[in-house]
N, C-alpha and C positions, 0 to 999 in steps of 0.2 A: 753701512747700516744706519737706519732712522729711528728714531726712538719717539713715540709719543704717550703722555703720563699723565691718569687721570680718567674723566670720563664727561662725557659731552654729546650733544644729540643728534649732532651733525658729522659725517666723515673729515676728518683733520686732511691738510695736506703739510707733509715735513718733505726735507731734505736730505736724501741720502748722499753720501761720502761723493763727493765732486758736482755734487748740485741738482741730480735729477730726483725730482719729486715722484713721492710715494705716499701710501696711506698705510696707517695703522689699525687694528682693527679686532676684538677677543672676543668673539661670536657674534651677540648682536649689536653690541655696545661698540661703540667708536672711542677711541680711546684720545685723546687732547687733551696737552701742554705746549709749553718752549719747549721744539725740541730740538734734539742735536746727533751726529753720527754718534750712537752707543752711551750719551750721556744726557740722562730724562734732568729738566728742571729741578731744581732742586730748593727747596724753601724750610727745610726743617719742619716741617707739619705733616707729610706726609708719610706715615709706617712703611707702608709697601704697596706693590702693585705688578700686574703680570698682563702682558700687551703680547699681541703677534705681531715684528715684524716682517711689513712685504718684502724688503729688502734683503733678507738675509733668510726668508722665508723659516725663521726658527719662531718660537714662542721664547722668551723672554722672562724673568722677574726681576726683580727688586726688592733686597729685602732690608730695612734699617738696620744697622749694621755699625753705628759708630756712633761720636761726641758730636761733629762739628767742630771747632773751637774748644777749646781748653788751655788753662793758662800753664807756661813749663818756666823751669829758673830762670830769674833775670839774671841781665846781664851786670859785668863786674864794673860798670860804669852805663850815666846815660848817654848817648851818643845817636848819632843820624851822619846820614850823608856818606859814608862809606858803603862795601859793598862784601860780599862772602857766597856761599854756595855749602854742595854739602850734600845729605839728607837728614833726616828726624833726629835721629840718633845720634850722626858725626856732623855737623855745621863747622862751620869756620869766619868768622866777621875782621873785616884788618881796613882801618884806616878810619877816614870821617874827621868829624866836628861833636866837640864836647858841648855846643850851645852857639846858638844862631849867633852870626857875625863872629865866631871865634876864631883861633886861628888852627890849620889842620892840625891830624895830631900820626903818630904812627902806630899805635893801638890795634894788637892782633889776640884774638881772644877764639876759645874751640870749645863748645856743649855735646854730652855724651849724652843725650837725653832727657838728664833731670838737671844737672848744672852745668856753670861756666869756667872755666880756668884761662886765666891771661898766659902767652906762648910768646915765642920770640917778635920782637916787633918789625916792621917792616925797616928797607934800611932810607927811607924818606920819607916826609912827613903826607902826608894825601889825602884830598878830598875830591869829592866826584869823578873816581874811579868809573871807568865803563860797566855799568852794571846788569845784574842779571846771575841768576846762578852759571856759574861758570868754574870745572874745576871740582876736585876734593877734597876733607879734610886732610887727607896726605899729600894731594895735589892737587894742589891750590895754583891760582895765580892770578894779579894785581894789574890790571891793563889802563895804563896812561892815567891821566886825574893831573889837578889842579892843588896848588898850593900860593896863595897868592904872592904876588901878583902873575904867576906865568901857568901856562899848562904845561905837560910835559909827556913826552915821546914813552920815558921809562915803562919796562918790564918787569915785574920780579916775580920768583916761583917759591915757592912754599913747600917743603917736604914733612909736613905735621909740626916741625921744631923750629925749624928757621929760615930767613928768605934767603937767596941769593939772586944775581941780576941775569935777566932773560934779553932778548934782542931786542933793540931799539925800535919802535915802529916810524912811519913815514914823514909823520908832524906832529906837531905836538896840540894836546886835543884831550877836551874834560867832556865828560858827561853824555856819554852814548852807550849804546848797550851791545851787552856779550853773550857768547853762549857756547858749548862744548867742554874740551878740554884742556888740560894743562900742553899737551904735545898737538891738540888739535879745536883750537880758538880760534873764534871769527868774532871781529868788533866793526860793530854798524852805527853810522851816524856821528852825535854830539855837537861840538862845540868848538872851534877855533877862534875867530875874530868873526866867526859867521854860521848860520846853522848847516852842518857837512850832509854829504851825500857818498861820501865815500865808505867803501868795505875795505877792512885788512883783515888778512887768514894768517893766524901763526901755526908753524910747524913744531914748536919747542925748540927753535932755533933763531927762525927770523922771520920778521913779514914779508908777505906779498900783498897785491895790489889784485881785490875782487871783483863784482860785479856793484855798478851803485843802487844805493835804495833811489826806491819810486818817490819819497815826501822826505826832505832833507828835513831835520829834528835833531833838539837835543831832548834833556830829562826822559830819554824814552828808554824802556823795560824790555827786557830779553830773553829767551832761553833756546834752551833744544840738546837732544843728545848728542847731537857731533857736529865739527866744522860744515858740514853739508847739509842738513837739518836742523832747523831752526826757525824759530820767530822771533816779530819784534813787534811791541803795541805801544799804542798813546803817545805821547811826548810834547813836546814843543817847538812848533813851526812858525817863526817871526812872531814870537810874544802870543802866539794863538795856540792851546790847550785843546791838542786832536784825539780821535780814536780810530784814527788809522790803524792797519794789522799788515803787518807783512812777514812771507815766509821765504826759507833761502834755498837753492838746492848744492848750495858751493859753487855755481857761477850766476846766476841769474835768479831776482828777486820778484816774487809776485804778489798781487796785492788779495787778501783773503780775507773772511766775516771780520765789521769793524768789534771795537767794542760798543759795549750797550749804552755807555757815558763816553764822552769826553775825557781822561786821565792821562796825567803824568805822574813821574816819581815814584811807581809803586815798586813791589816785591813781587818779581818775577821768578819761577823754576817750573821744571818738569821734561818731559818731553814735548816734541811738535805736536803727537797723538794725543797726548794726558798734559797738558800744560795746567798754569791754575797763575793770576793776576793777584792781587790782594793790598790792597791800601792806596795809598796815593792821594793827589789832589786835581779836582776840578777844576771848571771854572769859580766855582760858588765858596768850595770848600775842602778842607780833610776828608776824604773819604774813608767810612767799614767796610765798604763793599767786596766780595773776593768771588772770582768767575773763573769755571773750569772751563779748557780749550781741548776741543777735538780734533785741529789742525784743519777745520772747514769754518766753524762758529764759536762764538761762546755762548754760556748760561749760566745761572747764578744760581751761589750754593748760598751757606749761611756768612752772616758776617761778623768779622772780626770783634773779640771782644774790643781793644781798645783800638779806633781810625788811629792809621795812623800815616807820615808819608815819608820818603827820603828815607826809606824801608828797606828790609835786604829780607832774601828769601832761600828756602832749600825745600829737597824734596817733590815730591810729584804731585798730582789729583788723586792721587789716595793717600797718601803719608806726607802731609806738608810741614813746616814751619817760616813763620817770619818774627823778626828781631830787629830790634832798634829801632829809630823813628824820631820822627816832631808829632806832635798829637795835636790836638783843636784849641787845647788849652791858651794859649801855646806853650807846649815845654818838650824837651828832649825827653825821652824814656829811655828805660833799660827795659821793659819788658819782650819775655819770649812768647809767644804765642804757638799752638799746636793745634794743626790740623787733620782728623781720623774722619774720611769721607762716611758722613752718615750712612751711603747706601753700600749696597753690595747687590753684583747684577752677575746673572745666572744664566745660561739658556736650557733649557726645559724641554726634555726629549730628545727628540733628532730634529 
């Protein structure tokens, strides 16, 4: 399904779901934006609107339907560079840096929706954990990360109260990104002595050895709902700040719509279908920016009250949250931020 949003005097052409072009179209009016499979642009100024698509041959709306952004409890410390998952309501944050150049710490903290409560702590100290929502707040889990001066192999799982230790993976390796679950976890990329190309899949037991990514990277962002579905964007390829996008199917990786920037370090969650990006750094700078993924493209919704990067994220493209961070400032934050997708989309008839 393609979506086009707006109105314009010439026929649009969009992309529907695996790349073949269609036109949108609600009588005589031609309807044009960015668009995307099922997810119209989005810029906070626009109430509603109601488009036929060719693609799914339905009519369509769109009706405003949320905040955007909105600020939720801080957190019970400022911190960045760790990693958590989750959704709105149940998040979970464990590990990081109390303040740039500091030393890691083991910091496991869980938000019910309006506030934070610190939880059992990890049982070693970590920083740049493989990130990406990955995991619950009952099952959770902490994959590889750095404590200086070494990286490290370690696992550990999270049962809402306390960690205990999980399998060891392959080598030891900071700073790539995850996605699924506690019994079915896939970690792509990062960082050893060199920027990795390798994939490990956990079982809830032990790793195995996957398919490699296409653009070896660290600082890069992840998600998806299982070891077999998933994505991964942005990062960093030999000191070069990309917008690569790759998707997995649990053996082989394909490369899919870049981002619209350049980023690393942001707060990744959702699924491959509804995914959502959010914070991060440029080449230039701190980013606000946050972009919902349809597992073909992405598009940009509103942006974050406070940029921020070295972010952690939970939740989908309609119920997000990101937490923690470095900001522009430059300073460590505690804030939580909360994302209620402005739109709400309907199809209309048969």
């Amino acid at each position: 399904m393609a979506v086009c949003y707006g109105v314009s005097q010439t026929g649009p052409t969009c992309m529907c779901a695996g790349g073949n072009p269609c036109s949108a179209q609600l009588g005589k009016s031609a309807l044009n934006l960015s668009c995307l499979s099922g997810i119209p642009d989005q810029n906070c100024t626009v109430d509603r609107g109601m488009w036929f698509d060719l693609c799914s041959q339905k009519i369509r709306l769109a009706i405003s339907d949320g905040s955007g952004w909105s600020a939720g409890g801080a957190m019970p410390y400022n911190i960045n560079q760790g990693n958590g998952g989750g959704t709105q309501n149940a998040a979970y944050y464990y590990g990081g840096t109390l303040g740039t150049g500091n030393p890691a710490v083991s910091c496991t903290a869980e938000y019910n929706g309006s506030a934070w409560s610190t939880s059992g702590a990890l049982p070693a100290i970590r920083r740049f954990p493989f990130r990406g929502c990955v995991g619950t707040q009952n099952a959770g889990i902490a994959i590889f990360g750095f404590s200086a001066p070494n990286n490290f192999s370690n696992t550990y799982e999270y049962n809402g109260t306390s960690w205990s230790s999980g399998g060891s993976g392959a080598c030891t390796i900071r700073n790539g990104a995850a996605f699924g679950t506690q019994n079915s976890a896939t970690a792509a990329g990062g960082f050893t002595s060199v920027d990795a190309v390798g994939t490990q899949e956990y079982n809830g037991t032990s790793w195995s050895g996957g398919g490699n990514i296409i653009t070896g990277r660290q600082s890069v962002s992840g998600a998806g709902q299982s070891q077999n579905t998933g994505w991964i964007a942005g990062g960093n390829d030999g000191g070069v700040i990309v917008s690569c996008v790759e998707t997995y199917n649990g053996a082989a990786w394909a490369s899919s719509g870049a981002l619209p920037t350049a980023q690393q370090i942001g707060g990744s969650s959702g699924r491959q279908a509804y995914g959502f990006f959010a914070g991060g750094r440029s080449p230039a700078a701190i980013v606000g920016c946050s972009l919902l993924y349809d597992g073909y493209l992405w598009t940009s919704t509103c942006n974050l009250i406070t940029a921020v990067a070295c972010n952690s994220a939970g939740g989908d493209g309609n119920q997000g949250i990101v937490f923690s961070g470095q900001s522009s400032t430059p300073a460590i934050v505690s804030c939580t931020q909360e994302y209620n997708n402005p739109f709400k989309y309907y199809n209309v008839g048969v």
